[in-house]
N, CA and C atoms as a LAMMPS dump frame, in Angstrom:
ITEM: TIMESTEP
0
ITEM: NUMBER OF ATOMS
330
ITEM: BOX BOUNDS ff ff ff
-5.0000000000000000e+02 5.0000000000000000e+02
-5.0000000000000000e+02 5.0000000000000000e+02
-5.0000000000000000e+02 5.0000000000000000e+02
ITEM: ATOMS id mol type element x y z
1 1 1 N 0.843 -1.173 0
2 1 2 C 0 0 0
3 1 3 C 0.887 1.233 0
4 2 1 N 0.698 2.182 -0.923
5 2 2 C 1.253 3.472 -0.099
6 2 3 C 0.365 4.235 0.179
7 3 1 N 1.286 4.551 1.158
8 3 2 C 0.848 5.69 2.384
9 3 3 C 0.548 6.885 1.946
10 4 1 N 1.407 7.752 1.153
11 4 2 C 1.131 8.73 0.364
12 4 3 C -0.358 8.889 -0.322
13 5 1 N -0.689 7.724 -0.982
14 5 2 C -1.709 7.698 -1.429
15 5 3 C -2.965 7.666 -0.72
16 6 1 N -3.204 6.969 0.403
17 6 2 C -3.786 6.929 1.169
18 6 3 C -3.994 7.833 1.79
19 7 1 N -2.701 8.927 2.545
20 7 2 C -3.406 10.29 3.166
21 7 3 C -3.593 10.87 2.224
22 8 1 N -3.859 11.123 0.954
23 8 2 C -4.451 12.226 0.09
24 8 3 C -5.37 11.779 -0.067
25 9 1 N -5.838 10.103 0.028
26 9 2 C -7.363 9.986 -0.149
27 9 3 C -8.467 10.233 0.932
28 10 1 N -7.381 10.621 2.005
29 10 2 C -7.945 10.502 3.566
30 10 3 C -8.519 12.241 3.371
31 11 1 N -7.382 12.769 3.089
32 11 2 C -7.536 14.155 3.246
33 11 3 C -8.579 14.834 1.949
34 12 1 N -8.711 14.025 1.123
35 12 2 C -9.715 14.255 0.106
36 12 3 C -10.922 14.168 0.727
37 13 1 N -11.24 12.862 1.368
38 13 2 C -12.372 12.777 1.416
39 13 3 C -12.809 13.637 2.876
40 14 1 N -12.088 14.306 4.204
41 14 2 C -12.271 14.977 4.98
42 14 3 C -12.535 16.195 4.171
43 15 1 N -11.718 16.687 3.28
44 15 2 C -12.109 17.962 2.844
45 15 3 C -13.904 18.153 2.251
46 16 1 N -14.277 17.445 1.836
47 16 2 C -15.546 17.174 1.331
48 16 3 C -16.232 17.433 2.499
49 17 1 N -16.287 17.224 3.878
50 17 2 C -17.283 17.955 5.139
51 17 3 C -16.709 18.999 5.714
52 18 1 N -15.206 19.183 5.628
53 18 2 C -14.832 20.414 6.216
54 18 3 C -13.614 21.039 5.251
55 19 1 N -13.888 22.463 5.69
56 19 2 C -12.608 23.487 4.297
57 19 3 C -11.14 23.111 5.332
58 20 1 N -11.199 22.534 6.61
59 20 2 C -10.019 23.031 6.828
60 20 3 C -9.43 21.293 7.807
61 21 1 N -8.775 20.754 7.116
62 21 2 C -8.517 19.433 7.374
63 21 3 C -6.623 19.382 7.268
64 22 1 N -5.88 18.598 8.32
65 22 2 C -4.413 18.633 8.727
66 22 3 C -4.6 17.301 9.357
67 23 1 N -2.825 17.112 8.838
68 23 2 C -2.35 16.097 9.204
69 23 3 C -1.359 15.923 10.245
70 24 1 N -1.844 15.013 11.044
71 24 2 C -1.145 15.261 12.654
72 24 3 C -1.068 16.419 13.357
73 25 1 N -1.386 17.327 13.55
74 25 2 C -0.718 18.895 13.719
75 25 3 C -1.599 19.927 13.297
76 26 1 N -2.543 20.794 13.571
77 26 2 C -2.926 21.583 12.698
78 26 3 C -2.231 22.582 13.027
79 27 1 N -2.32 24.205 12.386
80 27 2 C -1.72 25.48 12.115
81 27 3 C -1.607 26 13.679
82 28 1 N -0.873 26.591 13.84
83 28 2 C -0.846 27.472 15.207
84 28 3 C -2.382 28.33 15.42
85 29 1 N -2.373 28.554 14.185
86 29 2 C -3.581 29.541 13.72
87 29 3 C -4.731 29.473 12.926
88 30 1 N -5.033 28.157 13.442
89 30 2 C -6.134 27.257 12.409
90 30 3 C -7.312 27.605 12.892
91 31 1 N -7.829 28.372 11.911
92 31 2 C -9.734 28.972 12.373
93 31 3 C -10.148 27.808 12.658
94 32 1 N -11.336 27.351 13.26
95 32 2 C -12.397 26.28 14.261
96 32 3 C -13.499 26.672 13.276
97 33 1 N -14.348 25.239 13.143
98 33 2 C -14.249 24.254 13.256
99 33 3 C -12.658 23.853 12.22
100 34 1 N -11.767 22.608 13.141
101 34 2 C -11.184 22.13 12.24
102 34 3 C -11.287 20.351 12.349
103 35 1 N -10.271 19.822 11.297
104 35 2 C -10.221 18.351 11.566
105 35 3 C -8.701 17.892 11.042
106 36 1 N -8.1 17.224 12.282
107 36 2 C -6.436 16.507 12.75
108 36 3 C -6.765 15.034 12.283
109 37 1 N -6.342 14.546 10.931
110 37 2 C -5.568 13.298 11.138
111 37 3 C -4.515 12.351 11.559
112 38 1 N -4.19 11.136 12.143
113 38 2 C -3.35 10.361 12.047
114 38 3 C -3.555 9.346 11.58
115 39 1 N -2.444 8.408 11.07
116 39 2 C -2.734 7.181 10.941
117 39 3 C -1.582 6.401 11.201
118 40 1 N -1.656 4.923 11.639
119 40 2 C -0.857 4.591 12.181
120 40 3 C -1.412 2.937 11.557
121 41 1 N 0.147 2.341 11.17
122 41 2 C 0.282 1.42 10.176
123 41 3 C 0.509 0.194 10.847
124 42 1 N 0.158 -1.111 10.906
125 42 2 C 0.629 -2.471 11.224
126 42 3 C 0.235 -3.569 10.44
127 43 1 N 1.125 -3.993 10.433
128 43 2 C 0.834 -5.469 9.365
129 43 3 C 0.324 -6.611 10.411
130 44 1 N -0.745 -7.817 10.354
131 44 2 C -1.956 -7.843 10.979
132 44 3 C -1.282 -9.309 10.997
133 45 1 N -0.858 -9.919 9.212
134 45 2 C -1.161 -11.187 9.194
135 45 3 C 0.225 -11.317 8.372
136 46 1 N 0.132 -12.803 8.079
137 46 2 C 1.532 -12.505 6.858
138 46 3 C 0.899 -12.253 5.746
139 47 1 N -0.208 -12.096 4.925
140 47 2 C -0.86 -11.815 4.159
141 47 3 C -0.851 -10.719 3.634
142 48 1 N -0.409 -10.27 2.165
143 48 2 C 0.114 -8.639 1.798
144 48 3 C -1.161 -7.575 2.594
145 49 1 N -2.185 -7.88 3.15
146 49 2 C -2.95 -6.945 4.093
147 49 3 C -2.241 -6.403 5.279
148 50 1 N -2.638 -4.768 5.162
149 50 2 C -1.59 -4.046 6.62
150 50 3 C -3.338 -2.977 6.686
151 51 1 N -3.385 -3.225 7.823
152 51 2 C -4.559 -2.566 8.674
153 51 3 C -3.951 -1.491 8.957
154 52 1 N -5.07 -0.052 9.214
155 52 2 C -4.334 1.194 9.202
156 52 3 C -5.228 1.639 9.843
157 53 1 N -4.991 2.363 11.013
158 53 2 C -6.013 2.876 11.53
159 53 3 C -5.606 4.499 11.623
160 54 1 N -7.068 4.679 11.311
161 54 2 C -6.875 6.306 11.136
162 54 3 C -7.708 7.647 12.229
163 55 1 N -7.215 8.264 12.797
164 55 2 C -7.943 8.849 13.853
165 55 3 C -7.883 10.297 13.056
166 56 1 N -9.43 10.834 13.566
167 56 2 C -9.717 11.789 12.891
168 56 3 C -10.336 12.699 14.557
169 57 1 N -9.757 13.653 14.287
170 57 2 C -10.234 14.647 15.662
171 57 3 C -10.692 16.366 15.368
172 58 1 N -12.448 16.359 15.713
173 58 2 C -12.465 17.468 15.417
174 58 3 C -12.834 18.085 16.362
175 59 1 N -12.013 19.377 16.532
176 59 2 C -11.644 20.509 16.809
177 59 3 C -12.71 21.737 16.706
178 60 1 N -13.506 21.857 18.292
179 60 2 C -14.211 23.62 17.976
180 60 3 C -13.485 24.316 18.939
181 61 1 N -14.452 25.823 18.908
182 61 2 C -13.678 26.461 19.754
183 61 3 C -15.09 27.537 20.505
184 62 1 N -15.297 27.284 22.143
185 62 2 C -16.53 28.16 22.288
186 62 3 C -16.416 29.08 22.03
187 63 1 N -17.439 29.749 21.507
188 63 2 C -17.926 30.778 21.307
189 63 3 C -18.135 30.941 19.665
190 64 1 N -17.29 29.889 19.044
191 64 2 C -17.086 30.115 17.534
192 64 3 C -17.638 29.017 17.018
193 65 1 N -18.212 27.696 17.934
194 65 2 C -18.104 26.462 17.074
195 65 3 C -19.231 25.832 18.066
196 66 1 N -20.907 25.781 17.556
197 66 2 C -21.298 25.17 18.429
198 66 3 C -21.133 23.862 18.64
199 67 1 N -21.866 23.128 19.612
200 67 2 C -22.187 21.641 19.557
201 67 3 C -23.086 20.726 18.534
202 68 1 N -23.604 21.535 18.284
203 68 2 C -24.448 20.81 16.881
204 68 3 C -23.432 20.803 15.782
205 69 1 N -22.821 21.848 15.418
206 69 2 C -21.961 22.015 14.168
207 69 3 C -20.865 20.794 14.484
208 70 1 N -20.455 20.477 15.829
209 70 2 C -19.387 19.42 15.906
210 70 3 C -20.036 18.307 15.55
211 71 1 N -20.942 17.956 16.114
212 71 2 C -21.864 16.734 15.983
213 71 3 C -22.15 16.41 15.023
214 72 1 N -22.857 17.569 14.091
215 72 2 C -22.654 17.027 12.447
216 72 3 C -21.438 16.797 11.446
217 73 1 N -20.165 18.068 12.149
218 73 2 C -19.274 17.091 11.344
219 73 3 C -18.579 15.871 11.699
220 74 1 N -19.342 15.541 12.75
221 74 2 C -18.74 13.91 13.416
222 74 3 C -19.919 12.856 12.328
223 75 1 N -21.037 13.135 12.438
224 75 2 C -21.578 12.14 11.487
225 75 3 C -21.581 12.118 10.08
226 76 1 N -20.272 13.264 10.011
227 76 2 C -21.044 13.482 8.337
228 76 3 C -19.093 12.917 8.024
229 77 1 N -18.325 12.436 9.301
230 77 2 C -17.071 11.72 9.024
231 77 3 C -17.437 10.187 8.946
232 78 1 N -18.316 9.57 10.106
233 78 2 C -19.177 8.679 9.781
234 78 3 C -19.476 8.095 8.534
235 79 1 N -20.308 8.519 8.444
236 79 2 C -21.067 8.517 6.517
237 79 3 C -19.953 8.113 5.973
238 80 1 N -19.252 8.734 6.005
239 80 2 C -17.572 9.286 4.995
240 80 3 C -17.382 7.536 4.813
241 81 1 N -16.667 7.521 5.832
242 81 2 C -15.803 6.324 6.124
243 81 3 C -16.666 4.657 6.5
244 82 1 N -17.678 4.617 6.892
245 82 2 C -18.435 3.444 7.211
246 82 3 C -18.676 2.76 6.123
247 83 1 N -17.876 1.426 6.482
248 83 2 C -18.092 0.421 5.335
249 83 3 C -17.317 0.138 3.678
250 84 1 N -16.694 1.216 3.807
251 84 2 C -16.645 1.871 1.851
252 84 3 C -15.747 1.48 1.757
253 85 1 N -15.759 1.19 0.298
254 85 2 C -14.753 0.704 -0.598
255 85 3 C -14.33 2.368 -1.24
256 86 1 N -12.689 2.216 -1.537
257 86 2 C -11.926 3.316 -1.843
258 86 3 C -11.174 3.293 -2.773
259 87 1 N -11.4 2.57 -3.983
260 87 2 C -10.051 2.153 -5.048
261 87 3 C -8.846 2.958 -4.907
262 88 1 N -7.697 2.932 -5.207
263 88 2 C -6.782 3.797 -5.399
264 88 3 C -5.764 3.021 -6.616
265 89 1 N -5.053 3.42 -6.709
266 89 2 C -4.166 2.995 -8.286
267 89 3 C -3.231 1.594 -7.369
268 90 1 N -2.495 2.221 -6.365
269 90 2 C -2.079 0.732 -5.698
270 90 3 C -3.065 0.021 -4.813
271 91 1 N -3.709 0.262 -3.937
272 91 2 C -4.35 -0.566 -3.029
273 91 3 C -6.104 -0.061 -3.507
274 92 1 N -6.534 -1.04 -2.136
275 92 2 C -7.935 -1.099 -2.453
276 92 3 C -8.181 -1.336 -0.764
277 93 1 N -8.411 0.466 -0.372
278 93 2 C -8.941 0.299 1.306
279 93 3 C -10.434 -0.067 1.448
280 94 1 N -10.363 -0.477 2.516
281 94 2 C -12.047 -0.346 3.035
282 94 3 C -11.805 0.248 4.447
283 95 1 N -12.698 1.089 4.761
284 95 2 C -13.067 1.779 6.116
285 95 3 C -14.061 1.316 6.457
286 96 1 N -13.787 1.119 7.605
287 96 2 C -14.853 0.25 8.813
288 96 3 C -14.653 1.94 10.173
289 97 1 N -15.851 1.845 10.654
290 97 2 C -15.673 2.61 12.074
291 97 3 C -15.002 1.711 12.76
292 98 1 N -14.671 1.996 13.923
293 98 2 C -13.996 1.403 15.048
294 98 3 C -14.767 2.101 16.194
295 99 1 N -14.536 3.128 16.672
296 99 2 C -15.125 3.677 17.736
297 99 3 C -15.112 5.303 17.596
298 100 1 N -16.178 6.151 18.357
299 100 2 C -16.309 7.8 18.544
300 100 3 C -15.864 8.052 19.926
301 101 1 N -15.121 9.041 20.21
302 101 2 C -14.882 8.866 22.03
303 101 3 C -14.873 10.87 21.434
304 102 1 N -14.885 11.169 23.001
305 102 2 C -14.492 13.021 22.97
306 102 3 C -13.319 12.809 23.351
307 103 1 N -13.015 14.232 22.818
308 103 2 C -11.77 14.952 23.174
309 103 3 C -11.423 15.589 24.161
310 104 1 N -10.574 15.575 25.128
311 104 2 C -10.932 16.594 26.363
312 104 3 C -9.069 17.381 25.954
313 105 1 N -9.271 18.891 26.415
314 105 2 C -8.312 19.51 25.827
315 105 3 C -8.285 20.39 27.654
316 106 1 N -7.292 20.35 27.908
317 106 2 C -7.026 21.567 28.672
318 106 3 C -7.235 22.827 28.704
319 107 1 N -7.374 23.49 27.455
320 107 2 C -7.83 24.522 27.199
321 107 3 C -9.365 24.634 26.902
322 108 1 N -9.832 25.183 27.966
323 108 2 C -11.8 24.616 28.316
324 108 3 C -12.472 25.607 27.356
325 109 1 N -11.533 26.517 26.367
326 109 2 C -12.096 27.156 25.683
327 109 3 C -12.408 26.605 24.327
328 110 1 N -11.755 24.965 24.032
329 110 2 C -11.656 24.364 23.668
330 110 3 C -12.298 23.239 23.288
């Protein structure tokens, strides 16, 4: 599989619910709502299959980002990713959910 290919299909298809989508890291100065990928790679079986799990974290900010607006772009990452087939020129992902948990940030403005 490459990887390359895969986060541009990751980041393709995040961009489609939100304008402002980063990988590992967002901007010092990243307007809210945003959305932080990772992904993190292991080979499962001896079988050319390597499972990838990908964490997607979105990011408001009170006063700028209600709770509904998070909530929908949590189901509308959902949608995204549940179940689907993803061709790409080398591999052929499928996304399964795994689990939704919150974020708790130290910064309660957050």
């Amino acid at each position: 599989m490459k990887t390359n290919e895969l986060r541009a299909k990751v980041k393709q298809m995040l961009s489609s619910v939100c304008d402002r989508v980063y990988y590992e890291l967002a901007d010092e100065n990243a307007m809210f709502p945003h959305l932080v990928f990772a992904m993190d790679q292991q080979r499962t079986t001896s079988d050319p299959c390597v499972e990838v799990t990908i964490d997607v974290d979105v990011w408001g900010k009170r006063g700028i980002t209600s709770v509904v607006e998070i909530e929908d772009l949590c189901d509308s990452i959902e949608k995204l990713f549940e179940t689907k087939n993803h061709p790409l020129a080398e591999s052929l992902p499928t996304f399964y959910l795994e689990s939704t948990l919150g974020v708790i940030d130290e910064d309660k403005k957050i």
